[in-house]
N, C-alpha and C positions, 0 to 999 in steps of 0.2 A: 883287345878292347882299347890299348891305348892307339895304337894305330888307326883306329876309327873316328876316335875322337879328338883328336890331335889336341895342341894347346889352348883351342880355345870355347873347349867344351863345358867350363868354368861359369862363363856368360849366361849360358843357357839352363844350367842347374840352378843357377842365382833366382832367373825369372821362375821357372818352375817353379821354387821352393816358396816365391813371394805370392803366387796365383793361389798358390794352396795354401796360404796364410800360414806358412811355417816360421817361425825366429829362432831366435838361439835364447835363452834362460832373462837374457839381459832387453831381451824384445828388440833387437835388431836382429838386420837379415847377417846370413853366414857371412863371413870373409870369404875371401877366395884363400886366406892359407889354411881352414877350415874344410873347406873342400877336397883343397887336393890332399892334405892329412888322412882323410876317410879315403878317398879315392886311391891313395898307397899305401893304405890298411893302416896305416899308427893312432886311428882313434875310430871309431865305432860310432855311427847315427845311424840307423835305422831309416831316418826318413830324408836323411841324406843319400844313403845308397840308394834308397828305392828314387830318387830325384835324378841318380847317375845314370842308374839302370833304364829309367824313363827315355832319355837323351839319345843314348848307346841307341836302344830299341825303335826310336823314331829315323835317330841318323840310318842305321844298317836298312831300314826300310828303304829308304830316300838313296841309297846308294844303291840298293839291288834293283830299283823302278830306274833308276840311272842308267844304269847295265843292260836292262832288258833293253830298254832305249836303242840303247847304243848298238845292241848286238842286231835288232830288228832293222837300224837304219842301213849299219852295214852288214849286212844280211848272215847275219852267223846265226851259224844252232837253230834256225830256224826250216823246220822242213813242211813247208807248203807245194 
C-alpha cells in the first residue's frame, strides 16, 4: 500500500475528507500528522482510513488502466 501511494498521498486524503464534510472535534480539517498517525496504525479514525483506502483504490485503478496502456501500445500479453 505504501508503495502505491508514495509520499504524497496525504494531499489527496486531505481533499477527500473536506468534499465529505469531515473535521476533526475542533471543526478543522485533519493535519497531515494526523493522517499519517492513522495511516501507520498509532491512532484509529474510521473515516480517515476509509478516506485512505478511497485513494489507494482510485490510485491502483489509475495505475493498472496505465499498464494495460502500456502493454497494448507495446504490444505485450495481448493475443489478437
Amino acid at each position: 500500500m505504501k508503495k502505491l501511494l508514495r509520499r504524497d498521498y496525504i494531499a489527496d486524503v486531505q481533499r477527500k475528507l473536506a468534499v465529505a464534510g469531515v473535521t476533526s472535534r475542533k471543526g478543522t480539517p485533519y493535519s497531515d500528522k494526523m493522517i499519517s498517525h492513522v495511516f501507520n496504525g498509532r491512532y484509529q479514525n474510521p473515516r480517515i482510513e476509509k478516506a485512505i483506502l478511497d485513494v489507494y483504490l482510485e490510485r491502483k485503478k489509475a495505475a493498472e488502466k496505465d499498464l494495460k496502456y502500456k502493454n497494448k501500445v507495446l504490444g505485450i500479453g495481448t493475443e489478437d
